[in-house]
Structures are given as C-alpha cells and as structure tokens.
BABA-549393 format. One record per residue: residue number from 1; residue in one letter; x, y, z of N, C-alpha, C in turn. Coordinates in Angstrom, 3 decimals. Layout:
BEGIN
+-----+---+----------+----------+----------+----------+----------+----------+----------+----------+----------+
!   k ! r !      n_X !      n_Y !      n_Z !     ca_X !     ca_Y !     ca_Z !      c_X !      c_Y !      c_Z !
+-----+---+----------+----------+----------+----------+----------+----------+----------+----------+----------+
! NUM ! A !        X !        Y !        Z !        X !        Y !        Z !        X !        Y !        Z !
...
+-----+---+----------+----------+----------+----------+----------+----------+----------+----------+----------+
REM end
This chain:
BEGIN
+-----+---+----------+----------+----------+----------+----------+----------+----------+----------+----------+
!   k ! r !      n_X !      n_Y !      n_Z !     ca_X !     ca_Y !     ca_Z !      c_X !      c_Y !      c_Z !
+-----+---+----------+----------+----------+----------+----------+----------+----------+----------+----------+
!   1 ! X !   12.700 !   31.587 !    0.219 !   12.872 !   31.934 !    1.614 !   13.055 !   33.448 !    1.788 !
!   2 ! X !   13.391 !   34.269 !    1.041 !   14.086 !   35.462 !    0.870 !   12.823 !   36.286 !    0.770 !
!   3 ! X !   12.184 !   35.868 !   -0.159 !   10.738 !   36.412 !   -0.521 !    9.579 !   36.555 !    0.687 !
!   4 ! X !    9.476 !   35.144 !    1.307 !    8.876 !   34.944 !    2.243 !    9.128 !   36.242 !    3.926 !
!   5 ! X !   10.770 !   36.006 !    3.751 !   11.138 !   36.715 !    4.616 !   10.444 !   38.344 !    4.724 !
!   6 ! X !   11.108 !   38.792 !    3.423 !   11.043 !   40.034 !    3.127 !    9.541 !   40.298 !    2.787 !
!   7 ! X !    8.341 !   39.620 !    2.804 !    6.878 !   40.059 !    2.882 !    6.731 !   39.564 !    4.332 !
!   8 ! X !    7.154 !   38.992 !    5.092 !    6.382 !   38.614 !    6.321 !    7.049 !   40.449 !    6.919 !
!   9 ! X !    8.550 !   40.828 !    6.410 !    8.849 !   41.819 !    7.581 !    8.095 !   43.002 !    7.195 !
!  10 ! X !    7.547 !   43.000 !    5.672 !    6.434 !   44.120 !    5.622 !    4.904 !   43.950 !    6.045 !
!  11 ! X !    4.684 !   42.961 !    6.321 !    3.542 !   42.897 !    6.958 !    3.274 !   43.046 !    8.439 !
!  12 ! X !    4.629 !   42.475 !    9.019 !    4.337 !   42.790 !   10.386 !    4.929 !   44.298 !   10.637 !
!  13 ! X !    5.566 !   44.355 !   10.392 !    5.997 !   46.613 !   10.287 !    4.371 !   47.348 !   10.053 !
!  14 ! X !    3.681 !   46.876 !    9.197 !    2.580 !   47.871 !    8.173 !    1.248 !   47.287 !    8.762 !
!  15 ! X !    1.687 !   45.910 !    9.146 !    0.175 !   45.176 !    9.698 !   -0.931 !   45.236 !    8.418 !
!  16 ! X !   -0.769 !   45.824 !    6.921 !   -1.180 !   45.193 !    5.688 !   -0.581 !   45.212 !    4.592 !
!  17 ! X !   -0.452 !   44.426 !    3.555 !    0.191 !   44.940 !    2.523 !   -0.327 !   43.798 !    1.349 !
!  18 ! X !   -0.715 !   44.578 !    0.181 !   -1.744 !   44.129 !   -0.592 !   -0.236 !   43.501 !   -1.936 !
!  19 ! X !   -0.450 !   42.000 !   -2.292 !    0.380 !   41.019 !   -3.404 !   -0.556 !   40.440 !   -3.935 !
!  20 ! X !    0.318 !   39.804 !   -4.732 !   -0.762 !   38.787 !   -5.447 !   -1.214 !   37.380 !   -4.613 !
!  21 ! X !   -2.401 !   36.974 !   -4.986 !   -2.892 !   35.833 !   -4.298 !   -2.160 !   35.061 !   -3.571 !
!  22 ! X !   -1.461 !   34.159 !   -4.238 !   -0.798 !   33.633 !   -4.432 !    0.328 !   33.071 !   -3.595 !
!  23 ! X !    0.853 !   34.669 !   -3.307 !    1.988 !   35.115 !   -2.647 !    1.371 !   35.093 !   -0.766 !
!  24 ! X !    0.084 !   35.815 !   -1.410 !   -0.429 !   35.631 !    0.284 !   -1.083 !   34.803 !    1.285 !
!  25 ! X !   -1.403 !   33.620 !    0.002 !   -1.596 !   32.338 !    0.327 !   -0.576 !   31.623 !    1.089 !
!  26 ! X !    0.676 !   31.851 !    0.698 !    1.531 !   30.879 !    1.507 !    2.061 !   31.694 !    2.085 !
!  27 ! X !    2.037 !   33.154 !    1.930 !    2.802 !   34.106 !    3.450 !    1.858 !   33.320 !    4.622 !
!  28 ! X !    0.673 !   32.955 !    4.351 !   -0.407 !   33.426 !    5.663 !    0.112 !   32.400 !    6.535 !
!  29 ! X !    0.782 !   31.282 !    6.255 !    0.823 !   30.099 !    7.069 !    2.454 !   30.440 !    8.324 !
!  30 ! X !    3.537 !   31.466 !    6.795 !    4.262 !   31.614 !    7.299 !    4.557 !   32.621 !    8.701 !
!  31 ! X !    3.451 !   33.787 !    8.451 !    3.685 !   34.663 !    9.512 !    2.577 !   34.215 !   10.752 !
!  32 ! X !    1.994 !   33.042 !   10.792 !    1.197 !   32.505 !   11.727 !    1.648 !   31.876 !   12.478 !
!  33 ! X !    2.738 !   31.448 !   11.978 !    3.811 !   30.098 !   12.886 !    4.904 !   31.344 !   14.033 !
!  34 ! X !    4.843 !   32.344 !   13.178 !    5.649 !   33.255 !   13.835 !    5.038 !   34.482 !   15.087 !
!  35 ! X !    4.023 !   34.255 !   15.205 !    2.910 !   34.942 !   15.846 !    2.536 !   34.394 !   16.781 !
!  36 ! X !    2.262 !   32.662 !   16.455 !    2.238 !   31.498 !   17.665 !    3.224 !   31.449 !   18.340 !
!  37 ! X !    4.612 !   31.510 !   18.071 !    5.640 !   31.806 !   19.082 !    6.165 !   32.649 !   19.679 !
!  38 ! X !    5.549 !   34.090 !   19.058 !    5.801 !   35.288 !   19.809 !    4.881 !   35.092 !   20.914 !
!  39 ! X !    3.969 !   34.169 !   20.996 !    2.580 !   34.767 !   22.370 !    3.251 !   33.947 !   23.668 !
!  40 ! X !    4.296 !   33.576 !   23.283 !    5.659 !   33.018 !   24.883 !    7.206 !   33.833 !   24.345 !
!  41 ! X !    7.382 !   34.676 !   25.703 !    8.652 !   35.629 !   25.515 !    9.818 !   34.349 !   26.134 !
!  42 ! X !   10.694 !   34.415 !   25.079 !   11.561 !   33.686 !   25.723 !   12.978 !   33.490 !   24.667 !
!  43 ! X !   14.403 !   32.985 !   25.430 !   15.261 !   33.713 !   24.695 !   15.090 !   32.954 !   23.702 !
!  44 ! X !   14.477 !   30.866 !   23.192 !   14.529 !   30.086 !   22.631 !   13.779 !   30.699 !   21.683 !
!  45 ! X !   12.453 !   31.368 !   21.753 !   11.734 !   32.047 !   20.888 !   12.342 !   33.096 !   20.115 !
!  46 ! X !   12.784 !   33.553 !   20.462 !   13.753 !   35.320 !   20.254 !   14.589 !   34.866 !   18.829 !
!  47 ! X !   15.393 !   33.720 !   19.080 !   16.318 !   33.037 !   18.246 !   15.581 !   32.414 !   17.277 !
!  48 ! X !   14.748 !   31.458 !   17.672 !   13.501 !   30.798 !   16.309 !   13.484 !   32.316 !   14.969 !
!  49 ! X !   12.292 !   32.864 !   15.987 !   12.015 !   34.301 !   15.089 !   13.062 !   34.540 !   14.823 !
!  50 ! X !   14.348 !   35.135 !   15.316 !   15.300 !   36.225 !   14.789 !   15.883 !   34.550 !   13.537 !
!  51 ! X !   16.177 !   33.735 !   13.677 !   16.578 !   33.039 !   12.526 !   16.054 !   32.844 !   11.569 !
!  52 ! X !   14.379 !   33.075 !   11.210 !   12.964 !   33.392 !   10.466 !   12.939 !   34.478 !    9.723 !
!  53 ! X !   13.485 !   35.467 !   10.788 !   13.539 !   37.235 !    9.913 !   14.663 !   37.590 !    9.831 !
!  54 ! X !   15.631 !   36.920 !    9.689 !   16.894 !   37.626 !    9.352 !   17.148 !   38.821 !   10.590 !
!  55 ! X !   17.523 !   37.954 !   11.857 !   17.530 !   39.112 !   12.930 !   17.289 !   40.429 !   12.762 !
!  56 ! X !   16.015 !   40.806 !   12.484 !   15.552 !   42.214 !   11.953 !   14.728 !   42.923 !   13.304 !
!  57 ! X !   15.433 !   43.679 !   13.828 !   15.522 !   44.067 !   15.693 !   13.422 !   44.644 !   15.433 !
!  58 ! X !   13.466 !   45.821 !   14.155 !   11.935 !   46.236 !   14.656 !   10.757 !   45.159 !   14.607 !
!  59 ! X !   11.225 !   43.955 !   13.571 !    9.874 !   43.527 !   13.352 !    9.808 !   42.780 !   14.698 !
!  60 ! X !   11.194 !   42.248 !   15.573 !   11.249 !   41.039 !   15.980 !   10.445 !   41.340 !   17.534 !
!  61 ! X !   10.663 !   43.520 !   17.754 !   10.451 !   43.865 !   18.749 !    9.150 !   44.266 !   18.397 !
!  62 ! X !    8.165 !   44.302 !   17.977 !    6.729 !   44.672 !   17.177 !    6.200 !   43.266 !   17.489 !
!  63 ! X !    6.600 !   42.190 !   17.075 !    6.223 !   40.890 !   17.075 !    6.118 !   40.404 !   18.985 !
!  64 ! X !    7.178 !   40.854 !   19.684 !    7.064 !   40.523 !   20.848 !    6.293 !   41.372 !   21.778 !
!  65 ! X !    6.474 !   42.728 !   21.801 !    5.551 !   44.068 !   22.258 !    4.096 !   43.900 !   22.095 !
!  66 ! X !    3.841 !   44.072 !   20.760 !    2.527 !   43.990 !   19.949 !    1.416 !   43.166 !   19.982 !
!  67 ! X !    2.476 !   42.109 !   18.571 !    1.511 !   41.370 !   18.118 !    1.029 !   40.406 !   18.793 !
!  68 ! X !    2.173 !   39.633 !   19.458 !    2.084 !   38.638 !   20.387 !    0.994 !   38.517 !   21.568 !
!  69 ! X !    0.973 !   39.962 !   22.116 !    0.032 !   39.757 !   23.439 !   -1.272 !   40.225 !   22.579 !
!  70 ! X !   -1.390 !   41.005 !   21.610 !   -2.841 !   41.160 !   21.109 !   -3.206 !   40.124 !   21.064 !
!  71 ! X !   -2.759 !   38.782 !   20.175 !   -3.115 !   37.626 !   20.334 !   -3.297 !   36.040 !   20.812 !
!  72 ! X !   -2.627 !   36.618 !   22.196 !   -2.525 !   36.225 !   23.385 !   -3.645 !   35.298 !   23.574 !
!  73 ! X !   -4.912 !   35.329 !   23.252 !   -5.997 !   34.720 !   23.478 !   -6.579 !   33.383 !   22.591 !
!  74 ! X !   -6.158 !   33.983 !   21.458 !   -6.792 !   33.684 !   19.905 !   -6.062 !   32.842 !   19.178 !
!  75 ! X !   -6.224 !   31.286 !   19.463 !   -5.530 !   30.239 !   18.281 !   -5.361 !   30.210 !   17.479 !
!  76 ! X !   -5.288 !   30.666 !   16.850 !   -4.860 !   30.475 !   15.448 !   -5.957 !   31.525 !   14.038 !
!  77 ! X !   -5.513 !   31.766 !   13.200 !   -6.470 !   32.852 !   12.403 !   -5.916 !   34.640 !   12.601 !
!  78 ! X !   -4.531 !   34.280 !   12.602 !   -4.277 !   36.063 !   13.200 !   -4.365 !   37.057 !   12.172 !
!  79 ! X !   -4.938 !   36.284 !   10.773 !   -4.509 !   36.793 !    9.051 !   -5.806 !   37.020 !    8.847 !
!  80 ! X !   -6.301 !   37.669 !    7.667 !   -7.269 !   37.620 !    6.946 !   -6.831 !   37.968 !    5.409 !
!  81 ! X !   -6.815 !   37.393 !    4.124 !   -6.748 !   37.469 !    3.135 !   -7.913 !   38.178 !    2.060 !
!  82 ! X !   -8.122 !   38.975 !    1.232 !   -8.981 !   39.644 !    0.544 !   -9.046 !   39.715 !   -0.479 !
!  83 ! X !   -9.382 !   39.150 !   -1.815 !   -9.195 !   39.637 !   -3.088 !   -9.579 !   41.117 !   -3.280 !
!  84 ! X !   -8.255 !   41.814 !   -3.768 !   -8.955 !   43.283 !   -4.508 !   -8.790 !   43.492 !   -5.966 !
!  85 ! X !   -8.748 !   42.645 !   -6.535 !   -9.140 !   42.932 !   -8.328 !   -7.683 !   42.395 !   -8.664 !
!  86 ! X !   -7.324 !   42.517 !   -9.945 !   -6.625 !   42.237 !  -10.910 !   -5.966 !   42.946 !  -11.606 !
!  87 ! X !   -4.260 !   42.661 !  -11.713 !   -3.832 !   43.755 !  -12.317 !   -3.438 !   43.668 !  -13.170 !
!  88 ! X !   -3.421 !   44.672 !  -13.852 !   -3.837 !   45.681 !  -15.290 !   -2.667 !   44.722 !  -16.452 !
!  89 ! X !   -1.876 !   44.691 !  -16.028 !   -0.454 !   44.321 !  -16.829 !   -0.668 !   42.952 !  -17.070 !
!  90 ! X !   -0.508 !   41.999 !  -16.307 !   -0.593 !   40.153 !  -16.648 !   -1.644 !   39.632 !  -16.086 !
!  91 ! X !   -2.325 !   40.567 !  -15.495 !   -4.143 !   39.683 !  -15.105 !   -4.186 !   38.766 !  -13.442 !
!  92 ! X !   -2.754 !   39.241 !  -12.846 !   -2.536 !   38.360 !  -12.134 !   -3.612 !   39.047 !  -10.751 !
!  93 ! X !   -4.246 !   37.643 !  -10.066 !   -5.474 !   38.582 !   -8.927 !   -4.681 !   38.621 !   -7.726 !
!  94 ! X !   -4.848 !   40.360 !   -7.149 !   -3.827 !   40.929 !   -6.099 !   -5.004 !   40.545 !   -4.895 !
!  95 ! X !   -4.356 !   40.480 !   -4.181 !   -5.336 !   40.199 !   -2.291 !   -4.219 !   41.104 !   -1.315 !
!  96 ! X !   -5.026 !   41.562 !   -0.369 !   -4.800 !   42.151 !    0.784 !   -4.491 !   40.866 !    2.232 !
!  97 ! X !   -3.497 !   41.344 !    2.559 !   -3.562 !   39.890 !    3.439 !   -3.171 !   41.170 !    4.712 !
!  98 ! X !   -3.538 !   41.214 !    5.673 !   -3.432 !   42.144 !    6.958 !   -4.403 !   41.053 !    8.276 !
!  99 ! X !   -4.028 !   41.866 !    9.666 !   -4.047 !   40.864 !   10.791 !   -5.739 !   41.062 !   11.207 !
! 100 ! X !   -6.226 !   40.573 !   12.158 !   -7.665 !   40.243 !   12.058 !   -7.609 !   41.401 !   13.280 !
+-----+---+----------+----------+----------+----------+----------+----------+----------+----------+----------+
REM end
C-alpha cells in the first residue's frame, strides 16, 4: 500500500515516471480509480482520495484542478505504459507509465 501510494504521488506531481514493469502494471489500475473520482468535486471525494494518498494537499490539489477536468470527457484509459529497455544490474524490464 505504501509503495503504491508513494508512486501514484510521483506520478501525479511529474505526470511520468519511468519503474519497472511490473510496478506499473498495477500502479495503472491504481491511479485510474483515483482520476475517476477526481472528475466529481466533492467533499465525499476529497476524503476517498485524501485516505488513498495519505492526505498529501499538492497531489490531492493537482488531481482536482488538473487532472480531473482534463479528463472530464474520457472513460477510462488516462495511463499509457511503455517498455524502455532493461536494467543493467538484475535484467529487470523498466516501462514509462505517464497520462495520455
């Protein structure tokens, strides 16, 4: 949960940030659920998210400002995932996961 947390709040701060596969395989589902409820402002929402990110005021205000009405339109797919090669040390394959 900790993990999850702490890559969803660098992704939505940076809008990309390149891990291993793996990792961004199951971020993608997590910061999608959180994106679907930012696109309704409301205090029930505010609390969901802030209990999701560890009440973390920039991402939560980025998420409601931002991201939310950019994708205001667009059901679902707010991610795109990328393989960029393999790294050097344990072979493990890194991907780019950033918003569409």
């Amino acid at each position: 949960m900790a993990l999850m947390r702490s890559l969803a709040h660098n992704l939505i701060l940076n809008e990309k940030i390149i891990t291993t596969e793996a990792k961004a395989k199951s971020l993608r589902p997590y910061v999608e659920k959180l994106i679907t409820h930012a696109k309704t402002d409301s205090v029930a929402k505010r609390r969901l998210i802030g209990a999701r990110l560890g009440n973390d005021t920039m991402a939560m205000k980025k998420l409601f400002d931002t991201l939310g009405p950019r994708f205001a339109k667009r059901e679902g797919g707010y991610t795109r995932i990328v393989r960029v090669g393999v790294r050097s040390g344990d072979g493990a394959v890194k991907a780019y996961i950033g918003f569409v």
